[in-house]
C-alpha positions in Angstrom: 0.0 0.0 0.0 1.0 3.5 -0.6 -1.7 5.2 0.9 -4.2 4.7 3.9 -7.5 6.1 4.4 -8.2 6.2 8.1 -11.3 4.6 9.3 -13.5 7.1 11.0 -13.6 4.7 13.7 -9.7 4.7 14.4 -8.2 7.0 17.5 -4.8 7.6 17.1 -3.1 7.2 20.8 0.2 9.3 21.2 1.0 7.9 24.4 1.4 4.1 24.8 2.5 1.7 27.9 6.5 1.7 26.8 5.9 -2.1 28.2 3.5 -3.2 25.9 5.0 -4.8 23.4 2.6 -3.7 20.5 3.8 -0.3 20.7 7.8 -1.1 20.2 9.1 -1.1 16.6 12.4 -2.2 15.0 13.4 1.3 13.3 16.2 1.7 10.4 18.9 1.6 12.4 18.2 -1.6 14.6 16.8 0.2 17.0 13.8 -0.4 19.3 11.3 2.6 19.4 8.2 3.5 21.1 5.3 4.1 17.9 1.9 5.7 18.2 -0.9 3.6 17.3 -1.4 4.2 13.8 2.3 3.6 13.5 2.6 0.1 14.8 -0.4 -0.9 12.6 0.8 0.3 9.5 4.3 -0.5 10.2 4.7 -3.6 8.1 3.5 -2.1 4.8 6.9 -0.4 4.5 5.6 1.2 1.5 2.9 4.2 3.2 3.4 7.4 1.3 0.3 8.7 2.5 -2.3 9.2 5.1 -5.7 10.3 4.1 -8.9 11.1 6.3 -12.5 11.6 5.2 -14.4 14.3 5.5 -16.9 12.3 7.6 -14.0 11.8 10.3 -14.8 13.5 13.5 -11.2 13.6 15.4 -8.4 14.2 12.1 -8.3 15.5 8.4 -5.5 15.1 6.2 -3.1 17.8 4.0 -0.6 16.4 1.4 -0.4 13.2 3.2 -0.1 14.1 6.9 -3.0 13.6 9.5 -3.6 16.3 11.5 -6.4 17.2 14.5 -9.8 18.0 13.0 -9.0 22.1 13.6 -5.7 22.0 11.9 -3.9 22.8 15.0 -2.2 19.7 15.9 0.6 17.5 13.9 -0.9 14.3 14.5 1.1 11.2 12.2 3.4 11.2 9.5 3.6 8.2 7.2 6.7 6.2 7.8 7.8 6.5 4.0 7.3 10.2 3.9 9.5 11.1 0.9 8.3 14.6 0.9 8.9 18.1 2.5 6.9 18.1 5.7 5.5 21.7 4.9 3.3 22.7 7.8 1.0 25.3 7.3 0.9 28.5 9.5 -2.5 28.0 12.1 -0.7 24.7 13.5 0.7 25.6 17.0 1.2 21.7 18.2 3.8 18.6 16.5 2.5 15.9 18.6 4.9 12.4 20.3 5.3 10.0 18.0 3.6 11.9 15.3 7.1 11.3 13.2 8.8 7.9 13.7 12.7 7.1 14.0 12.3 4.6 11.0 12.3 7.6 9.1 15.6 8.7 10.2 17.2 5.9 8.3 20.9 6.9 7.3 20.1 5.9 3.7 17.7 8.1 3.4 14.8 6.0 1.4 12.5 7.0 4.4 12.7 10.2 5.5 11.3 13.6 4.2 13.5 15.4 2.4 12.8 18.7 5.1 10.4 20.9 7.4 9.0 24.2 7.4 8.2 25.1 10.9 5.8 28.2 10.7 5.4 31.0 13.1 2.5 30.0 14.7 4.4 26.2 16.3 4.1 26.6 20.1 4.9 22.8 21.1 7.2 20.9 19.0 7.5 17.3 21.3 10.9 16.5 22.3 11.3 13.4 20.6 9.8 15.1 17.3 12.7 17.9 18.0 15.4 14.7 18.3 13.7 13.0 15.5 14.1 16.4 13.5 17.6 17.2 14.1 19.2 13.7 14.1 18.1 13.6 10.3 19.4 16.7 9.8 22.3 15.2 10.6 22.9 12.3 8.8 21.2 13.3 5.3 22.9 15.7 3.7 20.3 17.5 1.5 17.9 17.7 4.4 17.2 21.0 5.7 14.8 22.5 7.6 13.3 26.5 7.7 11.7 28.0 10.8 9.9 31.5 10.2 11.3 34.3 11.5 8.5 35.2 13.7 8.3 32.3 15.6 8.8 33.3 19.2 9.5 29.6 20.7 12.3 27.4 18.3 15.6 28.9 16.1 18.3 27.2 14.3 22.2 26.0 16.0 25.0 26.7 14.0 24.7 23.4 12.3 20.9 24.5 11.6 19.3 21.9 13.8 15.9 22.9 16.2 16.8 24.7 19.4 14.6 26.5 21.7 14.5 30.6 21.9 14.5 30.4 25.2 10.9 30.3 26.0 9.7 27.6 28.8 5.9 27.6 28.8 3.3 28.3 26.6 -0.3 29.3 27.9 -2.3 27.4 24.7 -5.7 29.3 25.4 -4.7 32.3 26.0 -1.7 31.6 23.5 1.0 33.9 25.4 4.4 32.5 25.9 6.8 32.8 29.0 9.9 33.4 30.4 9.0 31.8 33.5 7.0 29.2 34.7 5.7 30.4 38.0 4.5 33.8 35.7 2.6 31.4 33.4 0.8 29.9 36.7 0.5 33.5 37.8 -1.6 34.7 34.8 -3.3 31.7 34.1 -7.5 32.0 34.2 -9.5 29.0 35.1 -9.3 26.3 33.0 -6.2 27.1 31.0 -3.4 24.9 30.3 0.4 25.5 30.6 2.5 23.6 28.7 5.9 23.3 29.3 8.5 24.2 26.0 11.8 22.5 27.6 13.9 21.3 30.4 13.7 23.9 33.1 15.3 23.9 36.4 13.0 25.0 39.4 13.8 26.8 42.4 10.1 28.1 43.5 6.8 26.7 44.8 4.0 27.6 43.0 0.6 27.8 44.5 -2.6 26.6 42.3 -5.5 28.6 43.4 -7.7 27.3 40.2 -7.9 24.7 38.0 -5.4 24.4 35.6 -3.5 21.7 33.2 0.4 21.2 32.8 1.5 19.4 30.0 4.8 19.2 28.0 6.8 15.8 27.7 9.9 18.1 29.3 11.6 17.7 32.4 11.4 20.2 35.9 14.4 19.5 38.0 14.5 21.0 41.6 17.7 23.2 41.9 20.4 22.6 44.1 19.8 24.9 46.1 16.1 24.0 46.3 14.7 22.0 49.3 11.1 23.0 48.9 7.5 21.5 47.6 7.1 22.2 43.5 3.1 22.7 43.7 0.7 23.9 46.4 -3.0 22.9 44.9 -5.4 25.2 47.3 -8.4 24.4 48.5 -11.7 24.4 45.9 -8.7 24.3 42.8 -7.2 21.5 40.5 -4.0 21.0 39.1 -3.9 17.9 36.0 -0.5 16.8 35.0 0.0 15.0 31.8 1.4 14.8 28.8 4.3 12.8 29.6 5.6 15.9 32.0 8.6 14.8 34.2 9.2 15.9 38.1 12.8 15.6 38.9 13.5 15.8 43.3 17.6 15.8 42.0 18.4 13.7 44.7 19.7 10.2 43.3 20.2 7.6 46.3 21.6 3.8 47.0 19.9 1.2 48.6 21.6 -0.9 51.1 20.3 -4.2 50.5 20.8 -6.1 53.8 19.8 -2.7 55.7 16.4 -2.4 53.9 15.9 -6.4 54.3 16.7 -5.8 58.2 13.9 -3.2 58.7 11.7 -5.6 56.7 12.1 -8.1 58.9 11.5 -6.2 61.8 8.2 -4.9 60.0 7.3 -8.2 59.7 7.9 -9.1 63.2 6.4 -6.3 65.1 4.0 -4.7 62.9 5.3 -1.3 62.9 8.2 0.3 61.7 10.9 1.9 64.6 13.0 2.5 61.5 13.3 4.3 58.5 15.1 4.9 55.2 17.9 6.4 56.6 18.8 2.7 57.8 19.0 1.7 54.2 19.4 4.7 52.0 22.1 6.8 51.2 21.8 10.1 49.6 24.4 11.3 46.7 26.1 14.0 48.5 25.4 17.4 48.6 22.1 16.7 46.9 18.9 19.0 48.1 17.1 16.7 50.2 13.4 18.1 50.2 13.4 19.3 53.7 10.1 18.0 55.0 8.5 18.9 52.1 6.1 16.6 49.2 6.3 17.7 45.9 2.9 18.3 45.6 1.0 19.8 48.4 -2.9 18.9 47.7 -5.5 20.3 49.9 -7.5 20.6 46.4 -7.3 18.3 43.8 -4.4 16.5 41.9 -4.4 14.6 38.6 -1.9 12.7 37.6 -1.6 11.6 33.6 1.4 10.2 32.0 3.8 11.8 34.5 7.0 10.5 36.2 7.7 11.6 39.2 11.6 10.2 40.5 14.8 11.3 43.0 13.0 12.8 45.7 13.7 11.8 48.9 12.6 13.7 51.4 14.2 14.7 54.9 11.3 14.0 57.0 11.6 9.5 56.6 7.9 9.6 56.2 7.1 11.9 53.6 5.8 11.3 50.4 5.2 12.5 47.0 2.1 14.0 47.8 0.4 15.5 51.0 
């Protein structure tokens, strides 16, 4: 087949258990990747040019090959054996995960397209999208990619490969970019949602008094000098994470094997614990320990999505992720 029409009746899901099996696919170069759903199904006809979508279809349409969301807003899949200039047109502010796959980024180049146009009006470009982008960029020589000049979140390295302006979140109702995530939170209105533009490190707590989104597959790391809580969700507000957003505490540890085993035991034996991880945990040193503090403070409401959450041990032995 060179070209798919997608049932009405097909969802596309961008975000797939990495340990289920059906979403993993051998790319060009031997390696195994994570595929979104359309991907994986149409991964052994090697030949897909092209995606097409009905007008009937209530979720996607289709432009010159590529699905996109029903709006035109949203990069949604990319054949596999795209051999065309990915040209996307200004009005589409999102490139979805896994809307390009790595089997396209075969060093021969009999998969890829030829190049993108990135138009001013592209807010979210995922991470692995960006990796995808730039590693082809790389390895086929007449590759190239053009971002307009007015667009206020990505530029171009020296070597002309996607790197970000700077920018760190991006308010998609209100469509205002920021500096600063805690000034994103700030001006947020009810119902808005944040998504994050890169890898940020954070040295703040914000405090949710509405109900809000945070998205972005990026990374917040807690600062080194950081010992503090990342989010404070008030009373009567909501904070959903998702999106494949990750919460770094920066605090890598060890765990003593017999010492964890002994305080098992002793678990076992009197029902309680007298003991705690600092019996069988040692903290990397001179990382922040969170100093009695969760992550997440919730006296409102907290929704968790795709999120990892990982290196945050606390000070207090009994704390948790979440209070």
């Amino acid at each position: 087949f060179k070209t798919i029409v997608l049932p009405d009746s097909f969802e596309i899901v961008q975000f797939v258990d990495i340990s289920d099996p059906r979403y993993i696919i051998l790319d060009d170069r031997g390696n195994l990747n994570e595929g979104n759903s359309l991907t994986v199904a149409t991964y052994i006809y090697t030949s897909v040019e092209n995606y097409e979508v009905k007008p009937s279809n209530p979720r996607y349409t289709s432009l010159d090959g590529i699905i996109y969301s029903k709006d035109m807003s949203t990069v949604i899949a990319i054949p596999i054996r795209y051999h065309k200039y990915v040209d996307i047109p200004e009005g589409v502010t999102t490139w979805e995960t896994h809307a390009a796959s790595y089997t396209q980024s075969n060093v021969g180049g009999k998969g890829d397209f030829t190049g993108v146009y990135i138009p001013s009006t592209m807010m979210y470009i995922a991470p692995d999208q960006i990796d995808k982008i730039n590693y082809t960029n790389k390895t086929i020589s007449d590759f190239s990619i053009t971002i307009h000049p007015d667009n206020p979140v990505y530029t171009q390295d020296a070597s002309g490969n996607i790197v970000p302006t700077g920018a760190v979140a991006w308010n998609k109702n209100a469509n205002e970019i920021y500096f600063s995530l805690s000034d994103a939170f700030a001006d947020a209105q009810d119902g808005d949602t944040i998504t994050l533009l890169q890898d940020i490190t954070f040295s703040e707590k914000i405090t949710v008094d509405k109900n809000l989104t945070l998205t972005g597959a990026y990374t917040i790391t807690r600062d080194n000098n950081y010992t503090g809580s990342f989010f404070t969700v008030n009373s009567g507000a909501s904070l959903t994470l998702d999106g494949g957003v990750t919460f770094d505490g920066n605090n890598e540890w060890v765990l003593d094997r017999e010492g964890f085993e002994a305080v098992f035991e002793e678990y076992k034996t009197n029902s309680k614990l007298n003991r705690g991880w600092p019996d069988y945990i040692t903290l990397e040193e001179g990382a922040p320990n969170a100093s009695g503090s969760s992550m997440f403070k919730v006296s409102g409401t907290l929704t968790v999505n795709r999120v990892t959450i990982k290196n945050n041990l606390p000070l207090f032995q009994y704390d948790t992720f979440i209070t």
